[in-house]
C-alpha positions, 0 to 999 in steps of 0.5 A: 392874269393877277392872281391873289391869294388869302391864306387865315391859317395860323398858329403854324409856320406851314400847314396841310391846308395850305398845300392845294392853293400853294400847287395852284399858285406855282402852275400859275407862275408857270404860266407867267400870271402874277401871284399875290399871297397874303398870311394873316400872320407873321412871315412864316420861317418855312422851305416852302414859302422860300421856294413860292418867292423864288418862284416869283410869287409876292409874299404879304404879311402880318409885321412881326410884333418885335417888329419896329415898325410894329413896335412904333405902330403900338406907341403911337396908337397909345398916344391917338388911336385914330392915329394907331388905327389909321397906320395899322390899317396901312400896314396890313398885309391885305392892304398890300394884297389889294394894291397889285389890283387881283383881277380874282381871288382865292380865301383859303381858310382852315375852318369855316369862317375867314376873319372879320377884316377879310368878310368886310373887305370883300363885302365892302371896297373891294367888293368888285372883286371876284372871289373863291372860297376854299374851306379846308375842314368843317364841322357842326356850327352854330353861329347867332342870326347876324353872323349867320346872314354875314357869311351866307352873304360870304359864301353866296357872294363867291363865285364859287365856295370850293370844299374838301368834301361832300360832307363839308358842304352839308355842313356848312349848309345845315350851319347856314340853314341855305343851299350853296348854289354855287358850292363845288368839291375839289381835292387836295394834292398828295405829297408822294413822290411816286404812286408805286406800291410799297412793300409791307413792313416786315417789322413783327411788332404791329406798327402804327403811325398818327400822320396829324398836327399834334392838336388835340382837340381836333386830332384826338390824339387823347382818345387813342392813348386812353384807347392804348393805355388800356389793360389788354393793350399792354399784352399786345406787341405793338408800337405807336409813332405820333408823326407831326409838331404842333402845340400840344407835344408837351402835353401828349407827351405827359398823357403818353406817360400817364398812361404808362406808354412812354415805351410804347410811343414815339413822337417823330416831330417832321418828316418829308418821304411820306412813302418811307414812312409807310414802308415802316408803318402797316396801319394809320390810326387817326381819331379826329373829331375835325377834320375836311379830307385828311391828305394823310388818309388818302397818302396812306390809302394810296401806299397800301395801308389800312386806315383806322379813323372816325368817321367825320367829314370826308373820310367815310367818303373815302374809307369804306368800314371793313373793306378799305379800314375801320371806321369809328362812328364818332370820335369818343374813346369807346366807339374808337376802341371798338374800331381799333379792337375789331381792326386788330383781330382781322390784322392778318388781312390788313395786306388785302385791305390795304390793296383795296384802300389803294383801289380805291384811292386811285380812283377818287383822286386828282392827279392834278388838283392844282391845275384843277384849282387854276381852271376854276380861279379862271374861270372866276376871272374871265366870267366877271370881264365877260360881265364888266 
């Protein structure tokens, strides 16, 4: 089978959302399918993309604008835009995608929508195709009339419109004000190399770790420094490691000392043994204001730690206030201090409510999400020769 793959991430080199498609793309070149993936983006400089290419998967993607031939692309546009158009279009990496004739399809986005060329291309000359969605994250959305009847017909075409959550499904239902027939909920791999149980820290300082791409705005890595940043925070013997690269680093590190944490908080820019993060760490704070189903979540549930978060998309799906951590019901300065407050004074329990996070975990999660992701693509496939 000849499998492609659409990836509308951006802004990083490598990013969570993509580790679910990427262990679905490796168990098909096991199997000896051809696998196409294509990056809206410029070739990203990352291991991981190393090892899909040496694994046989064909990589497509943007031309990088220092580039020649994007630099020709731009003159020659200056000169006749039919012409600038008409090798823009030959250049573009899902043009290449569509040139290994994919008998199926994955759209794999961070948020709700995938970009207009992706829509149009699936709805228009490639619409014999069949196709599945993979939505990463949600969140409450408005679109205008036009472009909500252009991605519920996106989202309806697909064979089937895979989520992260039961709550990225309703959101994206409420968005579209339509049932999605066709919607199912699949779970993303965990990056630990062993589900053994680890050790508690023995650190007598309160150590808490933010596992999350240092984007603000959706991290709400400012609610929980304001949070910190706090008078009766400064008497408490804790310390905080903020785990992650991203494009606010600079800033986040300027709010750290605006709120007179500079000695409180470290920035950890990458790390890949998530299991020794947590022998270091008892507790992972996480203040999103979007989100789908943090991996970090479930990897921290996994090795016995309490989490302290807000409780959007899946993660009340998975955390459970009280038993397994403690839940914020929004993701504002006051509602997370108050979570954060009451999970400090219960931190002598944090041991047994870390157990029942793991609990819990272990039973939620897929051992195999990329087998289950290949099924499904599959299945996609094979129905629509049935149809043919």
């Amino acid at each position: 089978m000849r499998v492609g793959i659409i990836s509308t991430m951006g802004g990083a080199p490598w990013g969570g959302s993509e580790d679910l498609w990427a262990q679905m793309a490796h168990r098909a070149l096991e199997r000896n399918y051809d696998v196409s993936v294509c990056l809206l983006r410029p070739r990203p400089d990352h291991p991981k993309w190393r090892t899909l290419e040496h694994a046989g998967a064909t990589l497509f993607s943007e031309a990088d604008e220092t580039s020649s031939i994007a630099r020709a692309t731009e003159r020659l546009s200056r000169l006749s835009y039919r012409l600038g158009s008409h090798l823009r279009e030959r250049i573009s990496p899902l043009r290449g995608l569509f040139a290994t004739r994919p008998e199926v399809i994955l759209v794999c986005t961070g948020g709700v929508t995938p970009t207009q060329e992706v829509i149009q291309a699936l709805s228009g000359p490639y619409s014999f195709i069949p196709y599945v969605t993979l939505c990463q994250a949600s969140y409450r959305f408005f679109p205008g009339d036009s472009a909500r009847m252009q991605l519920l017909q996106y989202y309806r075409g697909a064979r089937y419109a895979l989520f992260v959550a039961d709550a990225s499904v309703r959101d994206i239902e409420r968005g579209l004000a339509a049932r999605l027939s066709n919607a199912k909920v699949v779970r993303n791999p965990v990056n630990l190399a062993s589900l053994d149980p680890i050790e508690w820290p023995n650190s007598e300082a309160v150590r808490l770790a933010c596992v999350a791409r240092l984007s603000a705005a959706a991290k709400g890595h400012d609610i929980l420094l304001e949070v910190l940043g706090r008078h009766h925070w400064r008497e408490r013997d804790y310390h905080l490691s903020l785990y992650g690269a991203g494009p606010d680093e600079a800033y986040l590190r300027d709010l750290a000392t605006y709120h007179g944490l500079s000695e409180r908080v470290s920035f950890i820019r990458h790390t890949d043994d998530i299991r020794r993060l947590w022998q270091e760490n008892h507790a992972l704070v996480m203040p999103s204001r979007l989100e789908g189903m943090p991996l970090a979540a479930v990897e921290a549930m996994i090795c016995a730690r309490p989490v302290i978060a807000t409780a959007v998309a899946g993660i009340p799906e998975w955390v459970q206030d009280e038993r397994s951590g403690f839940l914020a019901a929004a993701p504002t300065p006051e509602l997370f201090g108050q979570a954060l407050e009451r999970a400090w004074t219960r931190r002598t329990e944090w041991q047994a409510i870390g157990r029942n996070g793991r609990n819990d975990a272990l039973r939620l999660y897929d051992p195999t999400p990329g087998e289950t992701l290949l099924s499904i693509l599959t299945d996609a496939g094979c129905s629509e020769r049935k149809v043919s």
